[in-house]
C-alpha positions in Angstrom: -14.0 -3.2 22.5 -10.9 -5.2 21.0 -7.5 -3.3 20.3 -6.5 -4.1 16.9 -3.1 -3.0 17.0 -1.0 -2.4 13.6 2.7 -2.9 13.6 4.4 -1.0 10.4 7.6 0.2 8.8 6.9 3.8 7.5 8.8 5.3 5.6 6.3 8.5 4.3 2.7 8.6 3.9 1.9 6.4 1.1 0.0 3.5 -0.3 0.0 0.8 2.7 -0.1 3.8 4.9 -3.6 5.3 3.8 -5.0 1.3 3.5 -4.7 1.3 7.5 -6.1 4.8 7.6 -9.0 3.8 6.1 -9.7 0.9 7.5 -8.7 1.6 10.6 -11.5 4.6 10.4 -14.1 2.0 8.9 -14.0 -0.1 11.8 -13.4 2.3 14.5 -17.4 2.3 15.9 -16.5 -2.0 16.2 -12.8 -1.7 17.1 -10.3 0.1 18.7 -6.6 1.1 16.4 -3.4 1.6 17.6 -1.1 2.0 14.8 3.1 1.1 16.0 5.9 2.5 13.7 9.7 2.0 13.6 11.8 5.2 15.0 14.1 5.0 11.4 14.9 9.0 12.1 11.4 10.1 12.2 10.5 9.5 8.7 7.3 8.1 10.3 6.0 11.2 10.9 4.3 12.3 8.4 2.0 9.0 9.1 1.8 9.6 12.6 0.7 13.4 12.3 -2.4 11.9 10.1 -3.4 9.4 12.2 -3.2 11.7 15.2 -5.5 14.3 13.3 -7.8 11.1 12.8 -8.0 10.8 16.5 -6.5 7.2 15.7 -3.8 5.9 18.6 0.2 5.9 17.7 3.0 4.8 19.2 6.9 5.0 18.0 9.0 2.0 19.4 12.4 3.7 21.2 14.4 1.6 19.7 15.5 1.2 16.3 18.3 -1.0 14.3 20.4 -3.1 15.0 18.9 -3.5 18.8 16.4 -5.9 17.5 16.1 -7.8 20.8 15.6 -3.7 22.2 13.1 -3.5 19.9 10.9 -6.5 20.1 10.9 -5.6 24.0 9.2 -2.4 23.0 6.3 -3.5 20.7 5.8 -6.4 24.0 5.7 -3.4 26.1 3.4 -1.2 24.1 0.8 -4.4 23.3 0.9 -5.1 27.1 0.2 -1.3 28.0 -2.6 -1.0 24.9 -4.1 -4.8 25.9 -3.9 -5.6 22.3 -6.5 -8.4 21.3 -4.9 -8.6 17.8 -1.4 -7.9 16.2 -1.1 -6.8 12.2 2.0 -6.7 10.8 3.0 -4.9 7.7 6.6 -5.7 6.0 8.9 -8.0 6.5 10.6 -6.0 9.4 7.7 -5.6 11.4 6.7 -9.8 10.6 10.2 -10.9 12.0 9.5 -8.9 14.9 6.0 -9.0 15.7 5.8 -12.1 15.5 8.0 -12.9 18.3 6.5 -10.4 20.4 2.9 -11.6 19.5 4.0 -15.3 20.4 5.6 -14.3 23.7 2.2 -12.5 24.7 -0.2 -15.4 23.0 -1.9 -13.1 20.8 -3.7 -13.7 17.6 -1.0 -12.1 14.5 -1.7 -11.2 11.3 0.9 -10.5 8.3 -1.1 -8.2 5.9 1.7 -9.5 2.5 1.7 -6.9 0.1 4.4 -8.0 -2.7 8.4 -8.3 -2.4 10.8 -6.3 -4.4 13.9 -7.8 -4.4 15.3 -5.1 -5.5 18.9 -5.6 -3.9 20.6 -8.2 -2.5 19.9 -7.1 1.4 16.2 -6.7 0.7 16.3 -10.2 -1.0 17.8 -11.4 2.0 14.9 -10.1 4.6 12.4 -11.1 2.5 13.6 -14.6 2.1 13.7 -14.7 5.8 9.8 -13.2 5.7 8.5 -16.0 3.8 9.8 -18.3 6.3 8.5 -16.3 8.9 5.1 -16.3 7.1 4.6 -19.9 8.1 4.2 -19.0 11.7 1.5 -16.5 11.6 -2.2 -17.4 12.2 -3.2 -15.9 8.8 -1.6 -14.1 6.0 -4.1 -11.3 4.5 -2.5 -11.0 0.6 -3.7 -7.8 -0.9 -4.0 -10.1 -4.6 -4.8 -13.2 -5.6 -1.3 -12.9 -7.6 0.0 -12.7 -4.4 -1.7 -15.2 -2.2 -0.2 -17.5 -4.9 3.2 -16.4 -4.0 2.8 -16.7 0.1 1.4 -20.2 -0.6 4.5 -21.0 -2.7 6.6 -20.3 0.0 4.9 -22.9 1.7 2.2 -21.0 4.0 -0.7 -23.4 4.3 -3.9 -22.5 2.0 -6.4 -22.6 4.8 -4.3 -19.8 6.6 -4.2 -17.7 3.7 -7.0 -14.9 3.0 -7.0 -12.5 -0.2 -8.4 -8.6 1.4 -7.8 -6.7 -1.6 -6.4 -2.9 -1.1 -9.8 -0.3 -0.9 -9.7 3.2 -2.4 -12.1 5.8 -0.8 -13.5 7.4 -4.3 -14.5 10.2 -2.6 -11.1 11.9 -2.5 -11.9 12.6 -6.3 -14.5 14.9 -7.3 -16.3 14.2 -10.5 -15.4 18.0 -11.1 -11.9 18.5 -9.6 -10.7 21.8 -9.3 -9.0 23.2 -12.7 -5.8 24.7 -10.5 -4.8 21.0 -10.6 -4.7 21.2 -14.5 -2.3 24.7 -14.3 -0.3 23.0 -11.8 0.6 19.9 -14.1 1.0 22.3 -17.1 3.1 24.6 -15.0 5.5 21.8 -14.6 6.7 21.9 -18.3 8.4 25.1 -20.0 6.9 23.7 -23.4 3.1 23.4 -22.8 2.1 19.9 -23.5 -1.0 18.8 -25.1 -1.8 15.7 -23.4 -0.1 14.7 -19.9 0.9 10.7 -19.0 1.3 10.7 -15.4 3.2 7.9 -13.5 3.2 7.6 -9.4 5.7 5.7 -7.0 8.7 4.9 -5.3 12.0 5.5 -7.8 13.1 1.8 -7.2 14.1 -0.6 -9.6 11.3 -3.0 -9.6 8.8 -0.2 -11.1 10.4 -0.3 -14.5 10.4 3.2 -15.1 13.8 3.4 -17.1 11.3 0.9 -19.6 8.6 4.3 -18.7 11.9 6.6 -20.3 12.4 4.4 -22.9 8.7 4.4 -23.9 8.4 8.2 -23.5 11.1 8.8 -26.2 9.5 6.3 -28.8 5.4 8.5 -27.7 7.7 11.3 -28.0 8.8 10.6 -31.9 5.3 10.2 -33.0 3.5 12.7 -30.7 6.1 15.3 -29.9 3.2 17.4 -27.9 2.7 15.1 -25.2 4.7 15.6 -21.7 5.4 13.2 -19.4 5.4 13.6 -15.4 6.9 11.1 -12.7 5.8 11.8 -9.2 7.9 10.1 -6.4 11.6 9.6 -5.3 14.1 7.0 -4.7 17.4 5.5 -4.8 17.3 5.6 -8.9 16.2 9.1 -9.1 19.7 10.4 -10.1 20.1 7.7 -12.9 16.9 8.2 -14.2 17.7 12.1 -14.2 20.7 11.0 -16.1 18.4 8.5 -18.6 16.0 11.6 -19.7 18.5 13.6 -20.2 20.3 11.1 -22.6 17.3 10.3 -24.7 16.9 14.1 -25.1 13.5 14.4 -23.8 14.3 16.7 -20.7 11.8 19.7 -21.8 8.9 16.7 -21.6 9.8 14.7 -19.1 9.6 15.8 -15.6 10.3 14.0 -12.2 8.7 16.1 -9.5 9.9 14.6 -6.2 7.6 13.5 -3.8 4.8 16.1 -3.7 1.6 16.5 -1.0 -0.5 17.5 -3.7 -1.1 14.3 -5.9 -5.0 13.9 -5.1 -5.8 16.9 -6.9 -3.2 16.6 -10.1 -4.2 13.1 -10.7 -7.8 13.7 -12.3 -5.7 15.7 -14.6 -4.0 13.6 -16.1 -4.7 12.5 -19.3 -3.0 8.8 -19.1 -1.9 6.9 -15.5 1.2 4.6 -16.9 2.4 1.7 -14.2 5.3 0.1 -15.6 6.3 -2.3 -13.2 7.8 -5.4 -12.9 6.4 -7.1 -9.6 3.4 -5.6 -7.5 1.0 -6.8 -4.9 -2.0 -4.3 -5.6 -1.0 -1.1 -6.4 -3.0 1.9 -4.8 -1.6 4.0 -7.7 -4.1 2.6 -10.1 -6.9 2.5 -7.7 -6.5 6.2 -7.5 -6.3 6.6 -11.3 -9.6 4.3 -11.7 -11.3 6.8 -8.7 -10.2 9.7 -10.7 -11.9 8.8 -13.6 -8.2 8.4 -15.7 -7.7 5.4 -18.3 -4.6 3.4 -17.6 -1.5 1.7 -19.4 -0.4 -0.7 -16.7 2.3 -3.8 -17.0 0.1 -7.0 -16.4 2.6 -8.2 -13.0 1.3 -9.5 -9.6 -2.6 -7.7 -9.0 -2.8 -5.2 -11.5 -5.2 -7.3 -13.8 -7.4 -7.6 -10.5 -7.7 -3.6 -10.8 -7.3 -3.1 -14.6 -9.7 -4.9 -17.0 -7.9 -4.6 -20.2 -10.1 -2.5 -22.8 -12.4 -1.9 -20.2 -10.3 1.1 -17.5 -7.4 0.2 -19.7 -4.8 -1.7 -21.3 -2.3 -4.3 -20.4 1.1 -4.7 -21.6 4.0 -7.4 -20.7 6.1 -6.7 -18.3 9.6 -4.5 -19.7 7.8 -4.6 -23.7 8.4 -0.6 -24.4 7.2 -0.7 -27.9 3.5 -1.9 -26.4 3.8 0.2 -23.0 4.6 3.1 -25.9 1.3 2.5 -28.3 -1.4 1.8 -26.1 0.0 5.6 -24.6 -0.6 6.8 -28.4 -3.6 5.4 -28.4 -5.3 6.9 -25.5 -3.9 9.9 -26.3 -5.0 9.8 -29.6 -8.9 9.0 -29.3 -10.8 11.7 -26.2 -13.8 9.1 -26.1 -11.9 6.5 -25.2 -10.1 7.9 -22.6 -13.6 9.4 -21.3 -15.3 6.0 -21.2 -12.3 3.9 -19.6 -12.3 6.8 -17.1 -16.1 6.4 -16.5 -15.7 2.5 -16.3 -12.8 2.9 -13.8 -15.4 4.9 -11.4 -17.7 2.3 -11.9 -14.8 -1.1 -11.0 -13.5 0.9 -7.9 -17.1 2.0 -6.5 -18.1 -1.6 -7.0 -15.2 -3.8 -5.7 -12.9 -2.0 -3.8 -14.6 0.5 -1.0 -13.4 0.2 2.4 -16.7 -0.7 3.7 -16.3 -4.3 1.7 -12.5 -4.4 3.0 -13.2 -3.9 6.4 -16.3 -6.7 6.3 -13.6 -8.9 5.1 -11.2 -7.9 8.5 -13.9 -7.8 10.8 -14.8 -11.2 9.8 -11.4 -12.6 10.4 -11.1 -11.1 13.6 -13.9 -12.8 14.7 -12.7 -16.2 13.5 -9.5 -15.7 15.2 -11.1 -15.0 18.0 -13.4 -17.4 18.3 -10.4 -20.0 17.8 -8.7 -18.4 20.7 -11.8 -19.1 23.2 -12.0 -22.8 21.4 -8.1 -23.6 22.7 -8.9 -22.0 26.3 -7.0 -18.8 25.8 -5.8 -17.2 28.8 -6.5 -13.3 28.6 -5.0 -12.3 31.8 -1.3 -13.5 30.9 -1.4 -11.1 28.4 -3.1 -8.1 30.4 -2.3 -8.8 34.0 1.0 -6.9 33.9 -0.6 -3.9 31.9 -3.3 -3.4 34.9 -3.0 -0.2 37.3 -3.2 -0.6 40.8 -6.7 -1.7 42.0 -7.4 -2.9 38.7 -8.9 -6.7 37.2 -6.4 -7.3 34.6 -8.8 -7.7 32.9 -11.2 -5.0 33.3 -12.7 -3.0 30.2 -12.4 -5.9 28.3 -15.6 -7.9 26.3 -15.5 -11.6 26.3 -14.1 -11.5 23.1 -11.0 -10.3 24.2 -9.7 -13.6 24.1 -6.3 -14.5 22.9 -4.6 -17.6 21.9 -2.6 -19.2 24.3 
């Protein structure tokens, strides 16, 4: 059984996190997982204690920054010692890397490119360096067609590009979720609100969510009732604090932090907002669609792959607060329609983006990597002869399809 091993930069348990989850658990009666992570101070862990409970493979590398040639020599010696047949890498830190180690071994790599940031002047540097480094790879899995259109733009060729869009599994949302989800949101307010717009993610620049601020204050003048609730953290956390507190909406606007308990607060919501300005494919409104909750989402990157505008929601321009502001009032303003773009959003997830679909879509490039690996007389043993005990073939325990470029 081939080793699929995923090399990834952690820093909770989030969106790219639970996409290898799940499709590391969809393929696992095909393929074996091992999911690598950076050291970074252990903020890996949380990812690591799920995927042990999953019974899915980890390992942490020992080193960390700056001992990048340190580092590379661990992810060599953990693919030698887990006879990898295929490497993932996720992020541009783990592309840089990985790919040299997956070179030096001749194994078949994949970058799984889910968006860049940019949002300052360091990150801008890595990722410039990542779509160079793109070029290299045997294929680049985009998680968007809006994406695949940016790796190809940085010069990747076409034929070595493959969209995989991001899968949801829809049954982490009951159709009747549990109304202590409901109390908990309300909870969160001193003024009870009548109507809740929930937003989810990283508190970074590129998610727009001073624009989400702005917005709430012009809802807020029309619809004073209506509270607002950000779930996530980041390095604009204080300034946003700062923002709300400005505009004078600090009773109805909440950030929470990052919080464990999203899965059962989302169905709750009365509105999912995504106010970005870049994104690959955000999970966010996956979940939203699974839990049966319309959306106001910026049209950036793959959200209009997820979102059909009046259909699961509505799309606005990128940074336009006056729209991002009245398509809120008008969800919030008409029950039906909220109820059949929640039903419609059940119905787009369940049909499109299941991870038994996704992981089709992997197992199928595996195979063709694979089978280019045997066509250019791979050699498996120079990449397993130094993992084998004593006494043991190099190669032993391994199928024929095993094979690895050379």
């Amino acid at each position: 059984m081939i080793n699929v091993v995923h090399l990834t930069d952690s820093p909770f348990f989030g969106g790219p996190e639970r996409q290898i989850l799940g499709l590391s658990l969809s393929l696992s009666d095909r393929f074996r997982t091992t999911v690598v992570c950076f050291r970074d101070g252990g903020s890996c862990l949380p990812f690591v204690d799920r995927l042990t409970q999953a019974g899915i493979a980890t390992d942490i590398l020992e080193h960390t920054n700056p001992h990048y040639a340190a580092m590379i020599a661990d992810v060599v010696r953990i693919l030698r010692s887990r006879r990898a047949g295929i490497l993932l890498c996720h992020g541009y830190k783990a592309d840089m890397l990985g790919l040299i180690a997956a070179r030096y071994l001749s194994l078949p790599v994949i970058s799984v490119s889910r968006g860049w940031t940019g949002h300052m002047w360091r990150v801008r540097l890595y990722e410039a360096l990542d779509r160079r480094a793109l070029r290299r790879f045997d294929s680049v899995i985009c998680v968007s067609d809006g994406q695949a259109a940016k790796v190809r733009l940085a010069g990747v060729r076409p034929d070595r590009v493959r969209v995989i869009r991001n899968a949801i599994d829809a049954t982490r949302f009951p159709s009747q979720p549990d109304e202590r989800g409901r109390r908990t949101l309300r909870e969160l307010f001193t003024l009870q609100p009548d109507a809740i717009v929930m937003a989810i993610g990283r508190l970074s620049p590129e998610k727009g969510f001073d624009r989400l601020v702005e917005a709430a204050k012009v809802v807020l003048t029309q619809r004073p009732t209506v509270g607002f609730v950000l779930v996530g953290d980041g390095p604009q956390r204080a300034k946003l604090e700062d923002q709300i507190r400005a505009s004078g909406i600090a009773d109805r606007f909440v950030l929470t932090g990052f919080r464990s308990d999203v899965d059962s607060l989302l169905p709750h919501a009365d509105v999912v907002v995504q106010s970005s300005y870049t994104e690959g494919l955000p999970n966010v409104l996956l979940e939203a669609s699974a839990a049966g909750v319309p959306i106001v989402a910026t049209a950036v990157g793959g959200t209009q792959e997820v979102v059909q505008d009046g259909e699961n929601g509505h799309l606005v321009d990128a940074g336009d607060v006056l729209a991002l502001a009245s398509r809120i009032v008008q969800l919030i303003d008409s029950t039906d329609t909220r109820r059949a773009m929640g039903r419609r959003g059940r119905e787009i997830v369940s049909d499109a983006f299941g991870f038994a679909h996704q992981s089709a879509q992997y197992e199928s490039l595996f195979g063709e990597l694979l089978q280019a690996s045997r066509d250019h007389g791979s050699k498996v043993e120079r990449s397993f002869v130094y993992a084998a005990p004593t006494g043991e073939s190099p190669a032993s325990g391994l199928d024929s399809d095993s094979a690895v470029r050379a």
